[in-house]
C-alpha positions as CSV (number, residue, x, y, z in Angstrom):
1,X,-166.2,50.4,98.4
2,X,-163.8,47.9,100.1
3,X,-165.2,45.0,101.3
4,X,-162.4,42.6,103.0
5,X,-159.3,42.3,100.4
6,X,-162.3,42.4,97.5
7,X,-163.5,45.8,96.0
8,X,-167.4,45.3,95.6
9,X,-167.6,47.1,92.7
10,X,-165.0,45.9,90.2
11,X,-165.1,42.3,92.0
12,X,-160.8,42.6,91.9
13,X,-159.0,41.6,94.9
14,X,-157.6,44.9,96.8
15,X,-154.1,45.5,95.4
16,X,-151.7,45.5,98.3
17,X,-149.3,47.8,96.9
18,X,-149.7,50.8,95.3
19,X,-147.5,53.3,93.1
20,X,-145.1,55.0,95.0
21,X,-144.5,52.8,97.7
22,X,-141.4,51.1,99.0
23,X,-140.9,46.9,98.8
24,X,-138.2,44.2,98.8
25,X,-138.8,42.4,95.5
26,X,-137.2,38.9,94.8
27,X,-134.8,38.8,92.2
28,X,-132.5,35.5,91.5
29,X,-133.3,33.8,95.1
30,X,-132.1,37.5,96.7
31,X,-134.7,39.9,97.9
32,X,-133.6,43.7,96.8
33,X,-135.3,47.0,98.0
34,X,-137.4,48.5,95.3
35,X,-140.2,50.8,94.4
36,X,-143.7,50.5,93.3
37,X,-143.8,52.5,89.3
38,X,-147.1,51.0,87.8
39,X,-149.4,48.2,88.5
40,X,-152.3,46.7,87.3
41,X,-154.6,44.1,87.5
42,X,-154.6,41.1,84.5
43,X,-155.6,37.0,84.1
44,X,-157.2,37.7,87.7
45,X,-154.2,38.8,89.5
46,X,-152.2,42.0,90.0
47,X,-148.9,42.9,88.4
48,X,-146.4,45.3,89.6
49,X,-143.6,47.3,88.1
50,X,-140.6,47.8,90.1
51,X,-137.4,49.9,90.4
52,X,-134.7,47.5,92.2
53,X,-133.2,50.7,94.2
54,X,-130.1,51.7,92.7
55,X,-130.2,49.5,89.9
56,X,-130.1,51.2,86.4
57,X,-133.8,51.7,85.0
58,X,-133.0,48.8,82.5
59,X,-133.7,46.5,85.1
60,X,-137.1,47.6,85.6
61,X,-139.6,44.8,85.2
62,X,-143.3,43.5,85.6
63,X,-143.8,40.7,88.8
64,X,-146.5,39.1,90.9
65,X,-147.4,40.0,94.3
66,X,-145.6,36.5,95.3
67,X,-142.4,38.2,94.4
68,X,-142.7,41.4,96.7
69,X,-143.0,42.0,100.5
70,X,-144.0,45.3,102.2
71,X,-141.2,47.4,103.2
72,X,-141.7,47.2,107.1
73,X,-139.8,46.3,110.3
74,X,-140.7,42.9,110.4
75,X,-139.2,42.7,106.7
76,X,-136.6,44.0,107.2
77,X,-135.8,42.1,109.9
78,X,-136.4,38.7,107.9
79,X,-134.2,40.4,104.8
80,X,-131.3,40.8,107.5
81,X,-131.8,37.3,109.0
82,X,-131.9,36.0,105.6
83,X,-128.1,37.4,104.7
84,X,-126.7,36.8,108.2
85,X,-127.7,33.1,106.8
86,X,-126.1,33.2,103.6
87,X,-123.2,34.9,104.7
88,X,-122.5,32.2,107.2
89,X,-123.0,29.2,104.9
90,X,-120.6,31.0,102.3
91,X,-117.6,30.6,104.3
92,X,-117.9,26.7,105.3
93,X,-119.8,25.3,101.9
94,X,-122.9,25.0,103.7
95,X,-123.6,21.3,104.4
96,X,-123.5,20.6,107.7
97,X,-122.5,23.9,109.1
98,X,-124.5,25.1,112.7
99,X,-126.1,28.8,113.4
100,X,-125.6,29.8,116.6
């Protein structure tokens, strides 16, 4: 039925996540860990409703594949990378400041 990232039949691009599974989603510049509710597939692309993990349901919304990674190692290692960042820019204003 699959044929590359295209299903044959319907002519869709494969989703790459489905219901149920685990993700960082982007939220304000910050990526949060979330869960896949619903998705589906609209104006040729796929949608995706998230929970943002311990966020109250209210928060719940519809995004774009652009706005979610898998939940993996490598992810997670880029999610931590990213905060070490921040955290280290907070502190001196940013401009000009080395990582070491």
């Amino acid at each position: 039925m699959m044929d590359g990232d295209m299903d044959v039949l319907s002519g869709k691009p494969a989703p790459k996540l489905s219901p149920g599974d685990k993700c960082w989603a982007r939220e304000a510049g910050e990526l949060y860990p979330s869960t896949i509710r619903k998705r589906q597939y609209a104006n040729g692309q796929w949608k995706y409703f998230v929970h943002y993990l311990g966020w109250n349901v209210r928060w719940d919304k519809w995004v774009g594949e652009f706005d979610l990674l898998q939940d993996n190692e490598e992810t997670r290692k880029i999610v931590k990378m990213v905060k070490l960042v921040k955290t280290r820019n907070k502190g001196g204003g940013g401009k000009g400041q080395k990582l070491q």
